[in-house]
N, C-alpha and C positions, 0 to 999 in steps of 0.2 A: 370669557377666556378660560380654559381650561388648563386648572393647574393640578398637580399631583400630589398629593395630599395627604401624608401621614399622621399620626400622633406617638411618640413614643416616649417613656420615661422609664427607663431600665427594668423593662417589660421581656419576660418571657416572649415566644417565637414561635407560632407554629407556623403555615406557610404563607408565604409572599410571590405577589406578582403582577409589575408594574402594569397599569392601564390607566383609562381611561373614563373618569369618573371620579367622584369626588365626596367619599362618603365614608363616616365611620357612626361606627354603632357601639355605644356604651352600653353599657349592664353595670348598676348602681346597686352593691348590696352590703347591707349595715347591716352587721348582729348585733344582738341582745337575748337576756337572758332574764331570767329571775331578779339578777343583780345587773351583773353587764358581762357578754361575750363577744371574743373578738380574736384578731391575732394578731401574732409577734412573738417575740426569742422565748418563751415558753417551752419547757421541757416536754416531750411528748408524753412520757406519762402522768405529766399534771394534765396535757390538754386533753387523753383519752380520758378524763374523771366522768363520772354518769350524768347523764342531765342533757338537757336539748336546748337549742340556741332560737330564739326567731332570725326568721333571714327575710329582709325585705326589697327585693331585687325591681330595679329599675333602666327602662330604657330609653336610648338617647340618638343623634345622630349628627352628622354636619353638615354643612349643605353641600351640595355637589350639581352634578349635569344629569344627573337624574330626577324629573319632574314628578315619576310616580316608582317608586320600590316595594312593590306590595305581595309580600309572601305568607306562609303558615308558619309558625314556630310549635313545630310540635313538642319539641322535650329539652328542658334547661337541667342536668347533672351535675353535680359534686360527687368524685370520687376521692375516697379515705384512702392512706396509706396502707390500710389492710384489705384493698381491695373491693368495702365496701363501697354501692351507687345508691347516692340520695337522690332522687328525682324533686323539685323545685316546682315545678312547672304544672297545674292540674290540669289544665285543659289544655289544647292546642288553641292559638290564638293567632289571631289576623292584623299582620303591622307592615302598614306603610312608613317606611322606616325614611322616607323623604317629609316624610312631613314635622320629625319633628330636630331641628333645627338649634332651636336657641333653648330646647328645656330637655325636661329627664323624666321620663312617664313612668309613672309607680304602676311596676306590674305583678306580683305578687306578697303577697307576706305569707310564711312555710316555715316550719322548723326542722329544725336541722340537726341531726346529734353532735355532740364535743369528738372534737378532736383534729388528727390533721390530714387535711386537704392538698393531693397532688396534680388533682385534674379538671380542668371543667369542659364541660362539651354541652355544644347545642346539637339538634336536629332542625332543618330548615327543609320544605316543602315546597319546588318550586310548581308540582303540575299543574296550580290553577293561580300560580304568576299573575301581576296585572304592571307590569312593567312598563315604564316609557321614557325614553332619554332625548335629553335635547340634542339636536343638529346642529349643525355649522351655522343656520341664523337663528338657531333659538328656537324654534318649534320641536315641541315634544311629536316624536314616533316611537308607535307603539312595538314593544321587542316580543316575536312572536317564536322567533329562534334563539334559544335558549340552551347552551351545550358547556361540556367539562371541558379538560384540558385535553383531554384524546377527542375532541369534536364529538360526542356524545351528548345526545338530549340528555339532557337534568331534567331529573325526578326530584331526587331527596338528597341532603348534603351535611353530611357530619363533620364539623367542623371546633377542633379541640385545642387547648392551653395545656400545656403543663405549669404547675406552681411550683416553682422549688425557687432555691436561694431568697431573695430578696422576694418574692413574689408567692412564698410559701403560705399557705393558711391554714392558722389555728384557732380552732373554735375552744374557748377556755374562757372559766367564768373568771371576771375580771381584769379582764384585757379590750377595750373598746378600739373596733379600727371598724374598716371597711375594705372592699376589693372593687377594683372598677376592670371589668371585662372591656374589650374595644374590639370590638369585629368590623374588620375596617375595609368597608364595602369600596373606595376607593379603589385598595390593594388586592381586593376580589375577583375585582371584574373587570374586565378589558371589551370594550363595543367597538367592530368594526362594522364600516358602511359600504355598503357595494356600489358600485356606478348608476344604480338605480335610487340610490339612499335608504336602502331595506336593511335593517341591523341585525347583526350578528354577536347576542353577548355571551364573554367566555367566562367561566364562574372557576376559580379560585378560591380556597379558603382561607386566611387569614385572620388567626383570633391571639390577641395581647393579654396579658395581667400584670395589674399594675395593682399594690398595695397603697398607695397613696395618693388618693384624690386630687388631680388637679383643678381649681377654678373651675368647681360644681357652678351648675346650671341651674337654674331655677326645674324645680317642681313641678308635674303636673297629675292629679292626682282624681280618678272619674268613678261613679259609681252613683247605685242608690244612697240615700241620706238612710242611718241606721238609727240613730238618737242624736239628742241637742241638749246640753245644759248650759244653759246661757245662766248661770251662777258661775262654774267655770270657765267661763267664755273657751265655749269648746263643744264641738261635736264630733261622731262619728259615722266613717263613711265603708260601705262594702265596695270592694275593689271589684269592678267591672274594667277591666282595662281598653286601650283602642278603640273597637269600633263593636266589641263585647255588647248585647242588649244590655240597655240600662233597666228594663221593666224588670220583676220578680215578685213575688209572693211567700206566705210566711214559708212552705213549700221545701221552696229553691233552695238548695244546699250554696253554702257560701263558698265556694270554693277555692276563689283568690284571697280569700281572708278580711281584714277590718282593719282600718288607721281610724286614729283621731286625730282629730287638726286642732291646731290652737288660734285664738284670733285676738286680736288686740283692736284700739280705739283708732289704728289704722286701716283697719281688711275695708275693704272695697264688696257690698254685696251689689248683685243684679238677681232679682228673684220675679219671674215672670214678667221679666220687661224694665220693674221698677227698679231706682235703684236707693240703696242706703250704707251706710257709713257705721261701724262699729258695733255696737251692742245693739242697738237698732235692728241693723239688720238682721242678726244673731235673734233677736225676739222672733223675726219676721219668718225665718228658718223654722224655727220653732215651730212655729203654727202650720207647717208643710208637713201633707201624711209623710207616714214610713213610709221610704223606698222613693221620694222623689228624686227625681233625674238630679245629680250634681254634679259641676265639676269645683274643680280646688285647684288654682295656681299658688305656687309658695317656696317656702327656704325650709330645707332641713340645718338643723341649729343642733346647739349642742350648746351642755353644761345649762339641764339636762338635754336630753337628746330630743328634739320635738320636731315637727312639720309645724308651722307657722305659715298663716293661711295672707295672701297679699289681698287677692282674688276671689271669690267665690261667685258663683251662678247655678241658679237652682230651676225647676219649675220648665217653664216655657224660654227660657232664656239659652237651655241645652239644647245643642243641636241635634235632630232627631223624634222632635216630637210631632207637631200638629203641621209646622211649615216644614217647606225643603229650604236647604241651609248652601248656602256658596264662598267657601273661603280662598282667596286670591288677592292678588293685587290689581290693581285699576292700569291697563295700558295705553289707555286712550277713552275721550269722552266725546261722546256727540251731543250737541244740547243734556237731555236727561239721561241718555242712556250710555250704561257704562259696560266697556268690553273688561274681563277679568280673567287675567292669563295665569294658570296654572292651576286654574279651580279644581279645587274639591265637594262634590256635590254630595250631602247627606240628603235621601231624602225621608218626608216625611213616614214615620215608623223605623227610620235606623239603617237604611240601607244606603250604603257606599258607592261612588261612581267617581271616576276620576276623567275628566274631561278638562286638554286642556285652554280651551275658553269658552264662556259664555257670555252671553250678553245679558245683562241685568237693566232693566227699564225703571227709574223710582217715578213717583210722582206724587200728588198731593198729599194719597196716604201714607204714605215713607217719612217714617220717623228716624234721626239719626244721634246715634249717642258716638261718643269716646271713650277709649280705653281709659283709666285712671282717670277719667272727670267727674266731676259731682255736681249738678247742680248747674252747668254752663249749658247755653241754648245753641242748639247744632239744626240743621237744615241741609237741603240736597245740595246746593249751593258749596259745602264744606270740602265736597268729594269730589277729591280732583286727581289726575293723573298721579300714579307712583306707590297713591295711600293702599295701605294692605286692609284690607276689611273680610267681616264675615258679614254675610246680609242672608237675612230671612225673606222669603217669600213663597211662592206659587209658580212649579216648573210650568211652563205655556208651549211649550215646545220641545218634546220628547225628541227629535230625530237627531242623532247621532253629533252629525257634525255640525248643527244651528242650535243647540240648548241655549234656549231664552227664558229669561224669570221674570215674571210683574214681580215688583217688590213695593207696591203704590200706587200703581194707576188704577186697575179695578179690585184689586185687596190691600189691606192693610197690610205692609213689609215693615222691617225694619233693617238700618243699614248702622254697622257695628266697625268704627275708625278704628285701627289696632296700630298699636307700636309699631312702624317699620324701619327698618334695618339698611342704612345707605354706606356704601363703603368707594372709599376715592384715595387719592391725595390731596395736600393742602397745596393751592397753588398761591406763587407770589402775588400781593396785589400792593406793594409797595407803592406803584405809580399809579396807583387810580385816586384821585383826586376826592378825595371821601375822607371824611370826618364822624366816627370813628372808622376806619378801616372794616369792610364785610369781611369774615369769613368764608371762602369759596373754596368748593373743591371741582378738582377735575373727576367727574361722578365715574365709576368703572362698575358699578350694579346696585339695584333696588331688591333687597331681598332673595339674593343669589342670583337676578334674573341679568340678562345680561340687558346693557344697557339701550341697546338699540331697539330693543322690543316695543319700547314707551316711546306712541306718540303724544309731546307736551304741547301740540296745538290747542290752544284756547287757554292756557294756565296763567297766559296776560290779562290784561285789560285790552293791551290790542297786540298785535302779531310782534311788533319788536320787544314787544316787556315779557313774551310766551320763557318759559323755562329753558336756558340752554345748557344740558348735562355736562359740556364742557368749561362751564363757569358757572356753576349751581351754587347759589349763595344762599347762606343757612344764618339766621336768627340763633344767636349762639344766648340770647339773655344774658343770664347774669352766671354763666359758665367760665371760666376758665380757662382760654384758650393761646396766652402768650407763651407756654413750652413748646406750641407744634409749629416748626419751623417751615417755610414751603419746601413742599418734595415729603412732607410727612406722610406714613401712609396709616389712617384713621378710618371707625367706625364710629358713625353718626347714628343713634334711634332716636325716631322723635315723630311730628307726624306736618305732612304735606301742606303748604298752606291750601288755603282755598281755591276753587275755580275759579278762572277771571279775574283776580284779584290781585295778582303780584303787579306792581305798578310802577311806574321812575321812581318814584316820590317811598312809596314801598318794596325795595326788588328783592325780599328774601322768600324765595322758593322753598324753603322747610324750615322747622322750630324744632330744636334741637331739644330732646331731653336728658340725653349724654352724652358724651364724647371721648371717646377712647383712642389714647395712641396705640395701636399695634407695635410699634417697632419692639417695644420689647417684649413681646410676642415671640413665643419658638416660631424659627420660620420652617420654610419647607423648599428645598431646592429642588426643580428639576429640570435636566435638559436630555434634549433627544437628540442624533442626527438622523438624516434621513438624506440617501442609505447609511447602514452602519457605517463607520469612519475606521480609519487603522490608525490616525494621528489626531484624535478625540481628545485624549490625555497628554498634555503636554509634558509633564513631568512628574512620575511616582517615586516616593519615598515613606518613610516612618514619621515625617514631618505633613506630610500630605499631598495630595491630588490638584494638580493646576487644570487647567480646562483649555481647550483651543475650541473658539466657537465657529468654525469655518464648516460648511455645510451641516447645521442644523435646523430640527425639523418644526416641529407648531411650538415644540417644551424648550423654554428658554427662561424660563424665570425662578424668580425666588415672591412667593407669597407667605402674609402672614394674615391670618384672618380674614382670607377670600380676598387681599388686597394686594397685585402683583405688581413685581418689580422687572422689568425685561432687560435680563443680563447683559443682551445686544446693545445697549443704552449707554454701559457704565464704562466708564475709560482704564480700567485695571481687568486683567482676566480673573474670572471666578474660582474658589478654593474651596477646597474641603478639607480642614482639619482634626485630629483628632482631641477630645477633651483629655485632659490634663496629664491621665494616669495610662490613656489610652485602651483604656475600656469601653466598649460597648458591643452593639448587634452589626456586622460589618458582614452581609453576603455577598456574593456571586452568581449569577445564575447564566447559565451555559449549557445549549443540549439540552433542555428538558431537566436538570439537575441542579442543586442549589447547595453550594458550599458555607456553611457560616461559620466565622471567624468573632473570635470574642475580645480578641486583640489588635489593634490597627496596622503595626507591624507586621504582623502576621498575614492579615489581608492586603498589604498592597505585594508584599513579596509571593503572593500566589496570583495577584491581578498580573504585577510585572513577568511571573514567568508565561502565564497566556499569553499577553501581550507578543511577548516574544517570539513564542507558536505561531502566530500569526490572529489572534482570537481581534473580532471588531465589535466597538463598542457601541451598543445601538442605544442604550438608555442610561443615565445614572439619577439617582435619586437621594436626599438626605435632608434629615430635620434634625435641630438643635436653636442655638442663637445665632442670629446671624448682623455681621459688622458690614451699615453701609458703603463705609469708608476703603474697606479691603474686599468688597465681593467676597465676604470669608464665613463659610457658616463652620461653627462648633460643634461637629457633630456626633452622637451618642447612638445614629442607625445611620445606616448605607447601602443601598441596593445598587449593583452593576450588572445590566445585562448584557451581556456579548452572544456574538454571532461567530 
């Protein structure tokens, strides 16, 4: 299902426009100094004082209908209030910005000079694109037409923020904050399909600044290994970011710069296959020449400021080196061999291919581990529909649309269980005669993927115990689940049970490792008609927007965390009200033109006089909090398009 999907927290605006897609792109960037720098209400001639700040800039994304986003980033800017441009960015760099989802990838660290900052701007590269969005059942097609808002092939796309008010930045020693950019590939791009189903994407720019971090993401942080002190339980790592060669030599200019991670009696290693637990593994690091391959999953912390390492993989364990590497989820199993839909294929020596499936063959030489496990004995048997995995092995099948991999039957593979990400609602199971009561949800996607894609044939013992996504019952353990009421809408990670294995006797289809209520989640409103409508808005005032849902088109809902609510469903018509003081980002867009309004008042009395003109309303859109009870979101952004 296709929802429309913004992020906003009283974020600067540069342009917007509604589509079709479902993506946002963070830039994660902490100062520091000698001492600490940062911004906030700082006078500007404290914050022009001499001296240079580290800035170490990170990228993020959401999930969306896009299976592959893969462009150049050539240049990340700060511009000074006097005019001056720091460039950030050394190198042009290659980011599938679909791929990363639930973390924040550390892409540079740069210095930066004091003082304050009114602009930031990327440059984005689309002429060797590798784009592919999914269709109406789910199959990624590849977007080969690619054009601006005047139907113009896209080349290059400069795409900018202003910082001012609330979202000003000052680099000043003594002041610790951060800035999160959101380039919100959702509000980008708009994909139409032709009667043939050949796409059409229209590229829009759309860049936010927001001075205060919401609900950081974990870490992901790649490069050669630089040194290790396992006295400090700590090493450092050269920033290789993306899909950047990890190899180098004393040589190589460093160019994205150096972090050091920290690691406790918790980090999780896997160092060429093996794996080990805390200081152990830390030793085991240790003994790895300069410049091996790493990656680092983890938490930037603070008081003091650190990366805290959860994660760590070294050696043969990174994707990229001696095997080719397949990371996707499991849609269907036959005996051993597994189809995996939305793959990302590394191969051996570091090159990138996006194919969306493969089929992966395991057999006797197929080793299989877990993400966060230590020590527990795992087999092909484990791998079962839905699980997200990365697996090592040997491509056997170069052509295009049949990429097949042994991962075990004549080489040694290995297959790599990952966290995966289910999201539904909680359904009533009051009347099912069960002692304790299961936990089930009505499943609505595995890892953004929509749910239909996954065939659960074989996930029983026999065909009637097989997994059914509209009663998917989850092994909650010793979690916490008597606040989420049925009709909750929740994300579950955790990981699949076994092939073959769910049973009468045992019918939990997934093991849950947390569980989260979304509802109070910013949500995201939106609804379309189709054709535009003249009697869309039922009633505008200073108080808010009522909605008449009569001839509306695919956009009908309200989602919070990819988990959607179909407005068609609920027995009061849907509102959009304004927060408290009636501030916020409130446009119109009409004609090819975009009006914004910073006051709510203000924007329905110029929607009302359109209205009146005869203007029809073909889209609206809006994120804040949203009340199940009243179909009422609180909203702090509002997009309205007419015709």
């Amino acid at each position: 299902m296709k929802i429309f999907y913004l992020h906003c927290r009283d974020m600067a605006v540069a342009m917007l426009h509604p589509v079709k897609g479902r993506f946002l792109l963070s830039l994660f960037l902490l100062f520091t100094s000698i001492s600490l720098v940062g911004c906030g209400a700082s006078n500007d001639s404290a914050s022009e004082a001499e001296g240079e700040g580290e800035i170490v800039i990170g990228l993020t994304d959401a999930e969306g209908d896009f299976a592959s986003y893969t462009v150049d980033v050539l240049s990340l800017t700060l511009t000074k209030a006097n005019g001056a441009v720091v460039e950030t960015l050394p190198l042009s760099t290659r980011v599938d910005f679909a791929q990363y989802t639930e973390m924040t990838e550390f892409l540079t660290a740069a210095t930066v000079p004091n003082g304050v900052y009114v602009k930031a701007s990327m440059v984005l590269d689309y002429s060797d694109a590798d784009i592919w969005v999914e269709n109406a059942a789910g199959d990624a097609v590849k977007v080969d037409n690619i054009v601006d808002a005047d139907g113009m092939a896209l080349r290059q796309l400069d795409v900018a923020v202003n910082l001012e008010g609330r979202t000003r930045l000052v680099i000043a020693p003594g002041i610790p904050s951060h800035l999160t950019l959101d380039f919100d590939l959702k509000a980008s791009n708009k994909v139409r399909f032709d009667d043939a189903g050949v796409p059409t994407q229209i590229v829009e720019p759309f860049l936010l600044a927001d001075v205060e971090l919401e609900r950081p993401k974990i870490h992901r942080l790649r490069g050669p290994l630089a040194s290790v002190d396992v006295e400090d339980s700590s090493f450092e790592v050269i920033l290789r970011p993306f899909h950047h060669r990890l190899t180098m030599d004393q040589q190589q200019q460093r160019h994205f710069g150096q972090l050091e991670v920290v690691t406790n009696d918790a980090t999780l290693f896997e160092i060429n296959g093996d794996d080990y637990q805390g200081r152990a593994g830390l030793v085991v690091l240790d003994e790895q020449p300069v410049f091996t391959a790493t990656i680092v999953i983890g938490d930037l912390k603070s008081n003091p400021r650190r990366f805290e390492a959860r994660e760590v993989y070294a050696g043969s364990s990174v994707p990229g080196g001696e095997l080719d590497v397949v990371t996707g989820n499991v849609i269907a199993r036959n005996g051993d061999a597994l189809t995996v839909k939305g793959a990302t294929l590394i191969r051996a020596g570091g090159s990138v291919i996006f194919n969306d499936e493969v089929i992966v063959n395991m057999g006797d030489l197929t080793s299989v581990k877990r993400q966060l496990s230590m020590g527990a004995d795992y087999d092909i048997d484990d791998v079962s529909v839905g699980q997200r995995v990365r697996v090592f092995g040997v491509l056997t099948n170069n052509m295009a649309d049949q990429l097949e991999m042994d991962a075990g039957v004549n080489n040694r593979g290995r297959v790599k269980m990952r966290l995966t990400t289910l999201r539904g609602t909680v359904l009533d199971v009051v009347g099912i005669p069960e002692q304790p009561l299961p936990f089930v949800l009505d499943l609505q996607a595995i890892d953004g993927r929509y749910i239909g894609l996954f065939d659960f044939s074989g996930t029983g013992d026999e065909p009637a115990n097989d997994a059914d996504p509209a009663f998917y019952e989850i092994d909650v353990a010793t979690l916490d689940v008597s606040g989420l009421a049925s009709g909750a809408p929740v994300k579950v990670r955790g990981f699949v049970r076994p092939f073959g294995q769910v049973t009468a006797a045992a019918p939990s289809d997934f093991a849950a490792h947390t569980i989260v209520d979304v509802a109070a989640l910013k949500a995201v409103m939106t609804i379309g008609w189709a054709p535009a409508s003249l009697t869309a808005i039922a009633s505008s005032s200073a108080d808010g927007l009522t909605f008449n849902l009569d001839g509306v088109g695919r956009f009908h809902h309200v989602s919070r965390a990819r988990v959607a609510i179909d407005l068609t469903t609920v027995d009061v018509a849907p509102r959009i009200v304004p927060r408290e003081n009636g501030a916020g980002m409130y446009r119109i867009v009409q004609s090819g033109t975009i009006q914004v309004h910073t006051d709510f008042a203000n924007f329905t009395a110029d929607l009302n006089t359109r209205l009146r003109d005869g203007a029809l309303v073909k889209h609206v859109a809006a994120s804040g909090p949203y009340n199940d009870d009243r179909a009422t979101i609180t909203a702090g952004f509002v997009t309205v398009l007419l015709e």
